[in-house]
NUNU-713732 format. One record per residue (C-alpha): x, y, z. Coordinates in steps of 0.5 Angstrom, whole numbers, padded with zeros to 4 digits, always signed. Layout:
N
XYZ/...
END
This chain:
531
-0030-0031+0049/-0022-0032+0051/-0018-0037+0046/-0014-0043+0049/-0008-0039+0047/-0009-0035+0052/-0008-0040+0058/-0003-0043+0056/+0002-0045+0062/+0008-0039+0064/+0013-0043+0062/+0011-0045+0055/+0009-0038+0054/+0017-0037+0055/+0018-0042+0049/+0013-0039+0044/+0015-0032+0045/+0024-0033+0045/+0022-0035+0037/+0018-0028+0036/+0025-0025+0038/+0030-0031+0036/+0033-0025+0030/+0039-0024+0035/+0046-0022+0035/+0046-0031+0035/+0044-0031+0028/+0050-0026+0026/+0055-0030+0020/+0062-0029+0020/+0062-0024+0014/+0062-0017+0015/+0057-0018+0021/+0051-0021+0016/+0045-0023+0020/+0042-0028+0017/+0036-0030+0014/+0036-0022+0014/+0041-0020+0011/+0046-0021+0005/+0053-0019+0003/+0054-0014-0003/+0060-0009-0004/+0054-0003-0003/+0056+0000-0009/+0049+0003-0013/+0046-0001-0018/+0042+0005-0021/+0042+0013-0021/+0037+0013-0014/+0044+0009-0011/+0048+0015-0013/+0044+0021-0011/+0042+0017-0003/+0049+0014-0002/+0052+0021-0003/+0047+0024+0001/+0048+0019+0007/+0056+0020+0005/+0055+0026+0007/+0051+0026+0013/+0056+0020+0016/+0051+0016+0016/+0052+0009+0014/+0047+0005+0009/+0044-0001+0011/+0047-0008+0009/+0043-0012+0003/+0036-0015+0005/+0037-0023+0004/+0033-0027-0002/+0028-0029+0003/+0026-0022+0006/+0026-0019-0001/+0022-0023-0004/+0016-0023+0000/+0017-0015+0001/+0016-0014-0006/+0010-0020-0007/+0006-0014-0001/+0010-0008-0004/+0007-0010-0011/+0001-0015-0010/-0001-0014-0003/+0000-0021-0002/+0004-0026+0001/+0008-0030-0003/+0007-0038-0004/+0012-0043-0001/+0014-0045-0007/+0015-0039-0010/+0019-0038-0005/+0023-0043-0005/+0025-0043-0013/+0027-0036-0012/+0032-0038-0006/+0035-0043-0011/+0036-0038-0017/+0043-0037-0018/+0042-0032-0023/+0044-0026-0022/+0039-0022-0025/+0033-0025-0021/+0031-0020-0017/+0029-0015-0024/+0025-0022-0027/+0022-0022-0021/+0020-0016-0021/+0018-0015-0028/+0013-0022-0027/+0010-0019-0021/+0006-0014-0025/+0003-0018-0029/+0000-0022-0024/-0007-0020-0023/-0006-0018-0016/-0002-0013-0018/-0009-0008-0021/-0012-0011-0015/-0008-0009-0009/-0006-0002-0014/-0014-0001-0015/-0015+0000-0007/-0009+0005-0006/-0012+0009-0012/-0019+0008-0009/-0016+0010-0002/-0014+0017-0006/-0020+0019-0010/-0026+0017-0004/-0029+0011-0008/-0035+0009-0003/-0042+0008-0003/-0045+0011+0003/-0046+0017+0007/-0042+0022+0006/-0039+0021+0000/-0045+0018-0003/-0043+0015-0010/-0048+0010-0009/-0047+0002-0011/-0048+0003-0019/-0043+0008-0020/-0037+0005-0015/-0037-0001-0019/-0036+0003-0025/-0031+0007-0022/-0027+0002-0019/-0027-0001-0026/-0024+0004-0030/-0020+0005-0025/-0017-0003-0024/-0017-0003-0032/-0013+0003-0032/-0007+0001-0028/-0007-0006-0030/-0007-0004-0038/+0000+0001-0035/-0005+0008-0038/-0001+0013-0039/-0002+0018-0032/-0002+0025-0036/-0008+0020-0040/-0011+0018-0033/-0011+0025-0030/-0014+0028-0036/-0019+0024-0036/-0021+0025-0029/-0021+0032-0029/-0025+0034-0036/-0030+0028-0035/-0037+0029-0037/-0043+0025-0037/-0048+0020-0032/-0044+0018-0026/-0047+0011-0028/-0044+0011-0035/-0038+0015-0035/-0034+0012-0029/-0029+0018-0029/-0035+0023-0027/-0035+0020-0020/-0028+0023-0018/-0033+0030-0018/-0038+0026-0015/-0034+0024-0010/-0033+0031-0005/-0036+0033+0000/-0039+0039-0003/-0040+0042-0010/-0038+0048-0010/-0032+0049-0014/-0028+0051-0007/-0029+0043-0006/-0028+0042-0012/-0021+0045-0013/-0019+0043-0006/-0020+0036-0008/-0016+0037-0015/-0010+0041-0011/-0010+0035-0005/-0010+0030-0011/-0006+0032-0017/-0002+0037-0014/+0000+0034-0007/-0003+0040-0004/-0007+0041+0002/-0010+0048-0001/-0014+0051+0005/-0006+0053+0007/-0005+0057+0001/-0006+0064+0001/-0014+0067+0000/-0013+0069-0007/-0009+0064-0008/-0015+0059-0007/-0020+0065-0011/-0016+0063-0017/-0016+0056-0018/-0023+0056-0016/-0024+0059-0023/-0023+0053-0027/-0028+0049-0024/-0033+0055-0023/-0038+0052-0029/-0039+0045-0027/-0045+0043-0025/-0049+0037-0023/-0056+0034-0025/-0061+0029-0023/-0064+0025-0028/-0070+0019-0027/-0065+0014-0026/-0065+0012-0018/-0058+0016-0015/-0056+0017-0022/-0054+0024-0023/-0050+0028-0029/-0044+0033-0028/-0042+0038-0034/-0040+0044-0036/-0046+0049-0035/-0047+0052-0042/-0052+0057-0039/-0045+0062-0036/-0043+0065-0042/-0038+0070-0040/-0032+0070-0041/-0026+0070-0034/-0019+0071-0033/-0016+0066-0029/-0009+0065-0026/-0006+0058-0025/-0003+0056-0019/+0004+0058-0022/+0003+0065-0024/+0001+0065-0031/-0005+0068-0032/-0011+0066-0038/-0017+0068-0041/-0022+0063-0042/-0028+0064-0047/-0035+0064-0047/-0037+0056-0047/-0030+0054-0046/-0030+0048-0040/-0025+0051-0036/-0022+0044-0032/-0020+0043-0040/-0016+0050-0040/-0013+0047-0031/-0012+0040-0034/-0008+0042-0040/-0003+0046-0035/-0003+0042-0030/+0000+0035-0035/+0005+0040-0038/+0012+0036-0039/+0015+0043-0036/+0010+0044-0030/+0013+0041-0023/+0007+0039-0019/+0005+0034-0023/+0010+0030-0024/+0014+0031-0017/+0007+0029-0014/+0006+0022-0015/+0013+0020-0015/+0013+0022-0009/+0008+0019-0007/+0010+0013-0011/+0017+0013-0006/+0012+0013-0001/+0008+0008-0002/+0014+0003-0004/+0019+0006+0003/+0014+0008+0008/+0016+0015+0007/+0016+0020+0002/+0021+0025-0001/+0017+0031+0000/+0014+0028+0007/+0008+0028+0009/+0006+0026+0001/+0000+0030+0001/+0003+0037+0004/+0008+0039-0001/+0009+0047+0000/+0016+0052+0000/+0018+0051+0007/+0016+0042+0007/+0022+0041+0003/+0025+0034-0001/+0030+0031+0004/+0034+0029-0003/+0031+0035-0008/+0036+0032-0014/+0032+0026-0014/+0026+0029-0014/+0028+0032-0020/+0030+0026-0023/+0025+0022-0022/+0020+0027-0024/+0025+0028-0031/+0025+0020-0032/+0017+0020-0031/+0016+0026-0036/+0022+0023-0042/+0018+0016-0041/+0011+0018-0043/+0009+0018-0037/+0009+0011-0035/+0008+0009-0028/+0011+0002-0028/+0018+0005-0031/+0019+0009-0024/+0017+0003-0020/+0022-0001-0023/+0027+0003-0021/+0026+0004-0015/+0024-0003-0014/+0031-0004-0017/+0035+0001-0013/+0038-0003-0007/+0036+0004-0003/+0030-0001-0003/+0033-0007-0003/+0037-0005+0003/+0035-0009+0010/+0031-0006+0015/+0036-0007+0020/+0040-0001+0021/+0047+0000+0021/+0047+0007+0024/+0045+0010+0030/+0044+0017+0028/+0037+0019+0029/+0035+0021+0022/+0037+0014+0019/+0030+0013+0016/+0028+0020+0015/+0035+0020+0009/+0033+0012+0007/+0039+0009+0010/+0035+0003+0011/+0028+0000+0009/+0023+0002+0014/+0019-0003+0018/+0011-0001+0018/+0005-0006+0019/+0000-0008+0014/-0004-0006+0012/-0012-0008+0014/-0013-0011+0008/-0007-0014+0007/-0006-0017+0014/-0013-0021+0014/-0012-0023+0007/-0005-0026+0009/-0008-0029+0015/-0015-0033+0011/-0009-0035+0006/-0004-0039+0011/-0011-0041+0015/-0015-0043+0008/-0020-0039+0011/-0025-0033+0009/-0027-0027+0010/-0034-0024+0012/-0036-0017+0011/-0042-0012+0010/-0045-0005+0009/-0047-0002+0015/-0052+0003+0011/-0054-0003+0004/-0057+0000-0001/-0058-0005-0003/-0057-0011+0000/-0049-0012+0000/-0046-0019-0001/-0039-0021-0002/-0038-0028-0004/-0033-0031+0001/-0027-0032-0003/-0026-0025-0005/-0020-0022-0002/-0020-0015+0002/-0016-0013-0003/-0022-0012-0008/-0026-0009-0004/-0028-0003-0008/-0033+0000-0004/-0030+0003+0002/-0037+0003+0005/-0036-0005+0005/-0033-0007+0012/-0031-0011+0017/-0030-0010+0024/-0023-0013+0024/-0022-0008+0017/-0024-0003+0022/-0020-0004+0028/-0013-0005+0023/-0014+0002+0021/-0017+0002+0014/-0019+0009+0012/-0026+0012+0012/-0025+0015+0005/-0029+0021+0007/-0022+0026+0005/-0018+0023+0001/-0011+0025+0006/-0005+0020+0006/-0007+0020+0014/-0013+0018+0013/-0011+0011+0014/-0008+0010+0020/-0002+0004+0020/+0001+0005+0028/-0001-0001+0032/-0005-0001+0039/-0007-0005+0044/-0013-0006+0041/-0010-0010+0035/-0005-0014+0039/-0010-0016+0044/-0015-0019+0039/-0009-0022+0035/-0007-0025+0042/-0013-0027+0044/-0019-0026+0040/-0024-0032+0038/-0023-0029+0030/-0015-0031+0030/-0016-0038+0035/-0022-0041+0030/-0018-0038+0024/-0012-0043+0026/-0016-0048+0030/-0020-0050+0023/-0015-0048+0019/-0015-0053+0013/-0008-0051+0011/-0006-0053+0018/-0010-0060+0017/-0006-0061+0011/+0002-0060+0013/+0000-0065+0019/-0002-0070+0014/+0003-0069+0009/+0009-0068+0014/+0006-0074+0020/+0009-0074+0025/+0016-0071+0023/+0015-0064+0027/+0022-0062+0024/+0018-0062+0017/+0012-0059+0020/+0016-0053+0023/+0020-0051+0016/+0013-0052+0012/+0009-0047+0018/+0015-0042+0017/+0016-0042+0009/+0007-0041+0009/+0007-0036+0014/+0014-0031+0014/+0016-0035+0007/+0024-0037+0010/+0026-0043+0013/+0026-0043+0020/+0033-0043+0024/+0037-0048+0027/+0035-0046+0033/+0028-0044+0032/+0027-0051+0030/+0030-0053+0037/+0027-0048+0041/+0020-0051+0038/+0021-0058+0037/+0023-0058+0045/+0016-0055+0046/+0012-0060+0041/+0016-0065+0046/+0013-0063+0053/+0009-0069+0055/+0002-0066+0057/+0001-0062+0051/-0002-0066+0045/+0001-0065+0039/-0004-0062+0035/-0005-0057+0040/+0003-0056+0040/+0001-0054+0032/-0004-0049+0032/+0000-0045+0038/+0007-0046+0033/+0002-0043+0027/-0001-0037+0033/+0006-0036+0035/+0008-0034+0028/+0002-0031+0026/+0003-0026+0032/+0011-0025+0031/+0013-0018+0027/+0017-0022+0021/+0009-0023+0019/+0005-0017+0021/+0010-0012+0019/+0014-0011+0012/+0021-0011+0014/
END
């Protein structure tokens, strides 16, 4: 079925598309040619050692850092980039009156302890190790629940991440009753060259089958005595180190290092030991890399996952240097999100100031990206009041998800929805950052425009009832209260002329008028990108 909005008359259609494109050359502020609400002044001096390293790299290169993103751009950048939500208006607001010049940091600091903050962190690490019940993957129900468990409880209580590794890579046990034992669980295949190639992929950010023969030979070793067995218990399955291998082997680590490994040694125990080495650069540069990543839309090393000689950093100094903090800190992811959410590299505007075509690639602004499946259908139920429905397209069993669950908690990636589907979530069936696929297509835009799925969200929506009674028939209000809920800022002086002149055309009612306001803002990039 076609919705409404689909018909609405052209000149209308005019109206409703300027207030996507309002953040013109109109909104520039006389001060150093600051766009508001998009961007603030600041003296564009580094706050922290990840300033210093990118400002002089970007000095260097002649290109120009982007000017400071604006309290109301950053708060709701960093609500998605940490939680994977959006912010209340209320929330909004306070932050925007603060004076104190340390907001941005406390705000930071709050968000981790917000619950989303392990929901949202859980789905990135799910992504990474396969965490799905059904075919290929086959990790079943029981033993996805486990998993996600541990692994939400692991990044809500801030484990250690030599801890969290070492963990995975030596686990034994039931599927069922060992959680961790699911990452070996959870490859296509298990002969230990999967099995290896899944540990570099993982842990190392390398994409193995690139590597030179021998070099794959060796690192097979490690993981050449684990084996797996069935019990009674229906789909359970036990992973060990096969005591029935008694000779000892000679083996290499990735680095050159040779090692002997005795009868009845466990040789992911003799792997994990090197790989979490303080010294060893793999371990540390992976995932710092693939935090920046995560928080910048690009990675140091780019992609994050096909770190070789000849990918190299675009900045090797602050390679180093968040990989030494990682390392000093014991290991504490929290402490290298902090400081990069503190760095103004992050908290710079997306709004270029060069035209140099490398300005993204050397971080001189922050990159736009579209949300993520999960997080924009979220958003989207939470502007609305509306739910979700999803299913297993294999039940074993039968699947249910209550209605109020976010897709941000979704543990099982063989759990979807036909919107999940058509935003690009991936189908963890290889573990690979690509795998999720963030570009926009016509398909996605077409639904959001046109489908009955946005048009019954918006014309039900119990959010949208409730502005309307709380604002009457003061349009103005209503139209502040729609901006904050869905691109958490005030609308300009000119979007509530431009807006307000069409509430007033004679042949359009006025709850008409509002739902096309809540689709037209629901369509515009400020809310289907971080920006």
């Amino acid at each position: 079925m076609m919705c409404n909005f689909g018909f609405i008359r052209p000149a209308m259609k005019i109206i409703l598309v300027a207030l996507v494109l309002i953040p013109t050359s109109a909104l520039v502020a006389a001060e150093s040619g600051i766009i508001r609400p998009f961007e603030s002044y600041d003296n564009g001096q580094p706050i922290n050692e990840i300033d210093k390293i990118v400002m002089a790299g970007l000095k260097g290169k002649g290109i120009e850092p982007a000017n400071l993103c604006s309290n109301e751009v950053f708060i709701r950048r960093v609500y998605l980039d940490i939680n994977g939500t959006l912010p209340n208006a209320s929330d909004v607001r306070a932050f925007v009156r603060k004076t104190n010049p340390d907001k941005r940091a406390e705000l930071i600091d709050k968000l981790f302890k917000n619950e989303e903050f392990a929901d949202y962190w859980s789905l990135k690490w799910c992504d990474l190790l396969r965490v799905k019940a059904e075919f290929p993957i086959n990790l079943w129900p029981n033993a996805v629940q486990a998993y996600h468990r541990w692994l939400h409880d692991a990044i809500r209580d801030n484990m250690p991440y030599d801890k969290f590794v070492r963990e995975i890579l030596t686990s034994s046990g039931s599927n069922f009753r060992v959680p961790q034992v699911n990452f070996y669980r959870a490859i296509q295949g298990q002969k230990p060259s999967a099995i290896s190639t899944a540990v570099a992929l993982t842990f190392m950010g390398t994409r193995l089958e690139s590597r030179p023969e021998q070099k794959r030979d060796e690192m097979e070793v490690f993981f050449s005595r684990l084996a797996y067995k069935k019990t009674e218990e229906w789909k359970e399955e036990i992973v060990y180190c096969d005591p029935s291998i008694t000779e000892a082997v000679d083996a290499v680590f990735p680095d050159g290092t040779k090692v002997h490994i005795e009868p009845g040694q466990d040789g992911r125990k003799v792997f994990a030991d090197w790989l979490i080495a303080g010294e060893n650069p793999w371990f540390a540069r992976n995932i710092v890399n693939r935090i920046w990543s995560w928080l910048l839309g690009r990675g140091i090393i780019h992609e994050p996952d096909d770190i070789r000689k000849d990918n190299p950093a675009v900045y090797p100094e602050l390679l180093k240097y968040l990989e030494k903090e990682l390392v000093e800190s014991n290991y504490d992811l929290q402490h290298i999100y902090r400081l990069i959410l503190n760095s103004r590299t992050y908290q710079q505007s997306s709004i270029v100031q060069s035209d140099n075509p490398d300005a993204e690639k050397f971080f001189a602004c922050y990159i736009v990206r579209q949300l993520e499946a999960e997080v924009l259908v979220d958003a989207l139920c939470k502007i609305t009041g509306s739910t979700e429905l999803y299913s297993s397209v294999i039940p074993e069993p039968f699947t249910f998800i209550p209605g109020h669950n976010r897709s941000i908690e979704l543990a099982d990636g063989s759990i979807t929805s036909q919107f999940l589907e058509m935003f690009g979530r991936p189908a963890r069936d290889t573990g690979l950052e690509s795998e999720r696929n963030n570009q926009p297509t016509d398909s996605q835009r077409l639904h959001l425009l046109n489908s009955s799925h946005v048009q019954k969200k918006i014309e039900r929506s119990k959010r949208l009832k409730k502005m309307r009674k709380m604002t009457k028939r003061n349009y103005k209000k209503l139209i502040r209260m729609a901006y904050m809920e869905i691109i958490s800022r005030n609308p300009t002086q000119e979007e509530v002329d431009s807006i307000l002149n069409y509430f007033k055309i004679k042949d359009i009612n006025s709850w008409q008028a509002s739902c096309d306001l809540i689709w037209v803002l629901v369509n515009s990039k400020e809310f289907l990108y971080r920006h």
